[in-house]
Backbone as a ProteinNet text record, in pm:
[ID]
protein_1_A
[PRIMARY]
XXXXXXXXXXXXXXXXXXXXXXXXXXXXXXXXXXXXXXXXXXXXXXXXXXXXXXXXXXXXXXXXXXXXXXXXXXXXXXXXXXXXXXXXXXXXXXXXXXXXXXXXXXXXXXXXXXXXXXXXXXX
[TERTIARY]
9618.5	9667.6	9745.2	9848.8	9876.9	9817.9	9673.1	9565.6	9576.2	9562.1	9510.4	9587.1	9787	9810	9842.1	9834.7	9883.3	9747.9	9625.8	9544.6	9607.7	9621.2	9671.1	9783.1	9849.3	10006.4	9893	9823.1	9788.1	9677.1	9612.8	9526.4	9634.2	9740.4	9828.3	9878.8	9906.7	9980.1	9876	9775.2	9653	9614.3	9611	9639.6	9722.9	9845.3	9930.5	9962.9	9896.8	9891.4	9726.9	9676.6	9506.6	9560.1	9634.5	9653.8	9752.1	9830.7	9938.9	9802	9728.5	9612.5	9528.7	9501.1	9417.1	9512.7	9632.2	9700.2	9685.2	9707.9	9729.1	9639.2	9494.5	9342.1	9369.4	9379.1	9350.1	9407.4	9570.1	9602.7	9583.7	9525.4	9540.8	9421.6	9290.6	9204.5	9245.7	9313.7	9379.4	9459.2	9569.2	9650.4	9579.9	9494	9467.7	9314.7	9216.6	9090.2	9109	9222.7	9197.6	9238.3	9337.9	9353.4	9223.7	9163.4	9053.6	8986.4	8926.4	8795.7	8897	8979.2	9079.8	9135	9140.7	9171.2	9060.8	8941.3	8825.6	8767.1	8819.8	8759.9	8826.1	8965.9	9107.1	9047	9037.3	8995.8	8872.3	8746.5	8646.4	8679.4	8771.2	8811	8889.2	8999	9055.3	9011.8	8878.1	8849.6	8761.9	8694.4	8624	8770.8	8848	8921.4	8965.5	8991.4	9034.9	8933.5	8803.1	8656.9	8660.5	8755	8679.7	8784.4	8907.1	9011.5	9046.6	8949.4	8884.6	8823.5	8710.9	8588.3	8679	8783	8859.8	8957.2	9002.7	9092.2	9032.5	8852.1	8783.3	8754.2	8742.6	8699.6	8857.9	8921	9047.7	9126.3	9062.2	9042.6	8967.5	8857.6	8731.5	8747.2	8888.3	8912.5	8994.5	9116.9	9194.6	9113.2	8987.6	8937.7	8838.4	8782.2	8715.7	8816.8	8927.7	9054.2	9130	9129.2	9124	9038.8	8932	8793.2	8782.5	8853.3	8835.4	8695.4	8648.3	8560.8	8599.6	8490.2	8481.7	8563.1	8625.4	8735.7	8610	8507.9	8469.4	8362	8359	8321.4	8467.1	8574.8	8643	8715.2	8685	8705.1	8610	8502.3	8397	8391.8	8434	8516.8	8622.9	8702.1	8834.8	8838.7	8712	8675	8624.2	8518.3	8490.1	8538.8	8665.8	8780.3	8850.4	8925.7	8970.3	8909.8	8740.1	8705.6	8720.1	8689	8612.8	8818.6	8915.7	9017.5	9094.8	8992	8992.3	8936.8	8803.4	8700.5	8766.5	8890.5	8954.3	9032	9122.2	9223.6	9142.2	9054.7	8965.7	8958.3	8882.1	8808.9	8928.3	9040.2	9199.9	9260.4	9237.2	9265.7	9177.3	9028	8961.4	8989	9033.1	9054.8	9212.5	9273.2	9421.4	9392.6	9294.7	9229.6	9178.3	9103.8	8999.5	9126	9174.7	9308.5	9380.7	9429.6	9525.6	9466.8	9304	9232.8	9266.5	9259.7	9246.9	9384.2	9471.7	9617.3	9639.1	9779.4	9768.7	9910.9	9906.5	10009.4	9894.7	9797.8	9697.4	9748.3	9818.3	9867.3	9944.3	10061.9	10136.8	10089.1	10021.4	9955.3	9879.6	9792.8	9677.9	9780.8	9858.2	9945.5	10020.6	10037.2	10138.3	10026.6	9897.3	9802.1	9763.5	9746.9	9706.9	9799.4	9972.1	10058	10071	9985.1	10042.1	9857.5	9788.6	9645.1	9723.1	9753.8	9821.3	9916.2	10002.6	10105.1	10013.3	9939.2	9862.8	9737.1	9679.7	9541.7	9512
10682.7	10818	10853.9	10760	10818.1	10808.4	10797.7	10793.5	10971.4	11037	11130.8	11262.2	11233.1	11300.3	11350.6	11249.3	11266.8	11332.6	11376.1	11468	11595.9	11616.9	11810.8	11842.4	11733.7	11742.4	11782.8	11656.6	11688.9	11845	11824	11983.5	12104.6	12082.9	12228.2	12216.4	12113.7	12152.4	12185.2	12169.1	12213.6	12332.3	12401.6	12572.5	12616.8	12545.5	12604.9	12554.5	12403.7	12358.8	12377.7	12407.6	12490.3	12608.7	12707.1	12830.1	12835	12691.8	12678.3	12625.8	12541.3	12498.8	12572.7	12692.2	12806.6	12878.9	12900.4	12997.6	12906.2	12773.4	12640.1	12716.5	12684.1	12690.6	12823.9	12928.8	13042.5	13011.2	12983.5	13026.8	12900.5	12794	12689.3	12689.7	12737.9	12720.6	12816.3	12883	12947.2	12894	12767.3	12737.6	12607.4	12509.7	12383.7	12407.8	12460.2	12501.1	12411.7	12471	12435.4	12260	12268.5	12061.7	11977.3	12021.1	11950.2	11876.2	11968.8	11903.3	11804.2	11848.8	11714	11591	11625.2	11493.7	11397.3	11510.3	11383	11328.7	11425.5	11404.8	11250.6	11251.2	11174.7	11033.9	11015.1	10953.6	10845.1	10916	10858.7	10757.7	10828.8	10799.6	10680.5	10663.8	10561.2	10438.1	10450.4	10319.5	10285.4	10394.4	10320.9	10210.9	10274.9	10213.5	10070.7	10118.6	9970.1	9863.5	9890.7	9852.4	9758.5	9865.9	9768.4	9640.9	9692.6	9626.2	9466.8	9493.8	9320.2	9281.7	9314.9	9267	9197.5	9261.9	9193.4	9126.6	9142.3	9012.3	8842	8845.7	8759.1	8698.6	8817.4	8770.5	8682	8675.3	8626.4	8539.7	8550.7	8415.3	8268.8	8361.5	8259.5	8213.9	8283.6	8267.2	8127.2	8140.2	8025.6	7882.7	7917.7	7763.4	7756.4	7807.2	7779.4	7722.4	7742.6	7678.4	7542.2	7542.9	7440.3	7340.2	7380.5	7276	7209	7319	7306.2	7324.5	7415.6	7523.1	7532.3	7515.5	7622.2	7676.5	7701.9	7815.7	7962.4	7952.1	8055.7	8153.6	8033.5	8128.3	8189.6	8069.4	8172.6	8318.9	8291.6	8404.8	8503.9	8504.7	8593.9	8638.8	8567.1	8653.1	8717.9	8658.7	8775	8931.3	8881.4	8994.2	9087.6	9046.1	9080.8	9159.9	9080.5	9132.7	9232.2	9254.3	9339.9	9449.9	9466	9581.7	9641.5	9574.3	9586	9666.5	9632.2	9694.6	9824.8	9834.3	9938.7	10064.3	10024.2	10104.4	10144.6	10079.6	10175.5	10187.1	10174.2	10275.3	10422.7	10424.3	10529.3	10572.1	10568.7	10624.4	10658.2	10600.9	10629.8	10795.1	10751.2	10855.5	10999.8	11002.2	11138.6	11177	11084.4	11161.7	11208.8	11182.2	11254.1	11354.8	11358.5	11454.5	11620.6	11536.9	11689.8	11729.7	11652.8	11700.3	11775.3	11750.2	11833.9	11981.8	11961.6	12071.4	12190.6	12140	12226.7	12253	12195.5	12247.7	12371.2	12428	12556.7	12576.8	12445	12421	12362	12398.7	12304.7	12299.3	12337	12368.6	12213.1	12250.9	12149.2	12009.1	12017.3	11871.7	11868.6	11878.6	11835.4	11807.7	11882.6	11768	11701	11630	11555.6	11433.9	11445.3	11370.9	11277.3	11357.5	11397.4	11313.4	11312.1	11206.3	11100.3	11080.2	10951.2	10881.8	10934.9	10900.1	10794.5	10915	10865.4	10744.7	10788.3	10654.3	10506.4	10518.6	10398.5	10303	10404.7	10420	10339.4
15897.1	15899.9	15774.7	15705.6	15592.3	15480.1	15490.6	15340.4	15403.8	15489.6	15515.2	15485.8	15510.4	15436.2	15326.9	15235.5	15092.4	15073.5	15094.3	15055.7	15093	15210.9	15221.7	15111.3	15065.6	14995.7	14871.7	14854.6	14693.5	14666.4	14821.3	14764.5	14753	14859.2	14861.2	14721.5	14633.9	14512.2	14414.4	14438.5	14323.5	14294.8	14432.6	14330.9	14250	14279.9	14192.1	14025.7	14068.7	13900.4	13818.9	13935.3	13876	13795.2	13885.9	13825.6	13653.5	13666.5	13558.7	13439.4	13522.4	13434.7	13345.2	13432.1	13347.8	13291.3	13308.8	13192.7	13123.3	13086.8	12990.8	12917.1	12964.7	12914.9	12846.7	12855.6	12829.6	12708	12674	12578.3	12441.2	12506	12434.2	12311.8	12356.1	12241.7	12136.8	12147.1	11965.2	11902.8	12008.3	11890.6	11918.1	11963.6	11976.5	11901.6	11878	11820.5	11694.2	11567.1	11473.6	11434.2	11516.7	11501.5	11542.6	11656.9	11725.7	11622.5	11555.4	11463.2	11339.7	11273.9	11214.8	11308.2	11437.7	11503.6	11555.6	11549.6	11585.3	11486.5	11317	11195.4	11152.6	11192.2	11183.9	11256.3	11367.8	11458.9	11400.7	11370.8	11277.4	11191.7	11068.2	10980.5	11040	11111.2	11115.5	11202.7	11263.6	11307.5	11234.4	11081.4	10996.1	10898.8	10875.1	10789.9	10861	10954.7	11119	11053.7	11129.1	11075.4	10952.1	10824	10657.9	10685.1	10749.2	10695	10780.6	10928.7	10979.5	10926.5	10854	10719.6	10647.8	10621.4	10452.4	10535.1	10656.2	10672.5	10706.4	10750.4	10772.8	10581.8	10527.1	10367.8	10309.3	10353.1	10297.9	10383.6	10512.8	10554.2	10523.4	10497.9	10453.4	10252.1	10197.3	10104.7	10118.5	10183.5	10197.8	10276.3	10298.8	10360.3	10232.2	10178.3	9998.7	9971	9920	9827.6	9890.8	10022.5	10101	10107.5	10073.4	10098.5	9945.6	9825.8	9694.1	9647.5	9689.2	9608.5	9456.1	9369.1	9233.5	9248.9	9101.7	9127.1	9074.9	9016.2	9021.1	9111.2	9255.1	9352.3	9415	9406.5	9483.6	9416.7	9251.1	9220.1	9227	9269.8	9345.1	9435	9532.7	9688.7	9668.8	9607.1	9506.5	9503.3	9474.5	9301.3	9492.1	9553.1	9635.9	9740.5	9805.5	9864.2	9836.7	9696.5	9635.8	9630.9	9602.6	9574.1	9726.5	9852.3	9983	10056.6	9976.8	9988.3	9932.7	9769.9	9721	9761	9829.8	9931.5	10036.4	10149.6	10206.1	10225	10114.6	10044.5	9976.7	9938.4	9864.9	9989.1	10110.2	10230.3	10321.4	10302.2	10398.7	10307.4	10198.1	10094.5	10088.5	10125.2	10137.4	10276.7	10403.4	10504	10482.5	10409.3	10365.2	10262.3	10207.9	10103.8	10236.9	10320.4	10384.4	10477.1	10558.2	10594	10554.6	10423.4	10370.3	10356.3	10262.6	10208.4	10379.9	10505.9	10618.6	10645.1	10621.4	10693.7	10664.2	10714.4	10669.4	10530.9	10483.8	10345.3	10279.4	10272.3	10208.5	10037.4	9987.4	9850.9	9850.7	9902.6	9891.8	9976.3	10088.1	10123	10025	9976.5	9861.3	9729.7	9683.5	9571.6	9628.4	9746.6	9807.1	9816.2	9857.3	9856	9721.8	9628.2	9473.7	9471.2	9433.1	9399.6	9478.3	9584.8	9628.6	9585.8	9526.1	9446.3	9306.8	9250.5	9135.4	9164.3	9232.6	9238.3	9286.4	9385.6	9424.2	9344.4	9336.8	9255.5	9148.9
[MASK]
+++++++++++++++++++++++++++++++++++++++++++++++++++++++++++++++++++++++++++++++++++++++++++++++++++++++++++++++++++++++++++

């Protein structure tokens, strides 16, 4: 019997947070519209960067057991060389989704040289 009434409790409160729901709805796609597409753009972007940046923690794993095993030093400076770039790639790819971001905000002036100097400073 009490599975049975916490349903009447929960339907009687649902009109009234349905109705709070649709004013929600109504007014929300004008100010929530324009973030959407940057947060799923955002989103992308950061489980590609997630993505490079297990690649390069396995590459620099697999660096310290070369140097361990005593590998050539000039393969392991080939995975190096390797690693580094495969970190430069997303820092570059972390950096255009702080690039299209900015270009959409509505300071796009000042995010895009705020972007721009932290290019320069890193880069």
């Amino acid at each position: 019997m009490s599975k049975s009434t916490p349903k009447p409790a929960a339907q009687a409160a649902t009109p009234a947070s349905a109705a709070t729901t649709l004013d929600s709805a109504a007014q929300a796609p004008a100010v929530a519209a324009a973030p959407e597409p940057i947060s799923a753009h955002r989103a992308q972007h950061q489980r590609d960067v997630s993505n490079r940046l297990r690649r390069i923690e396995g590459q620099v794993r697999a660096l310290v057991q070369m140097i361990e095993d005593g590998r050539p030093c000039e393969d392991i400076a080939q995975q190096m060389a390797a690693a580094r770039k495969a970190l430069d790639k997303a820092f570059y790819r972390m950096m255009a989704c702080s690039m299209m971001e900015a270009a959409g905000s509505p300071d796009a002036t000042n995010d895009l040289e705020r972007s721009t100097r932290i290019l320069e400073k890193y880069a």
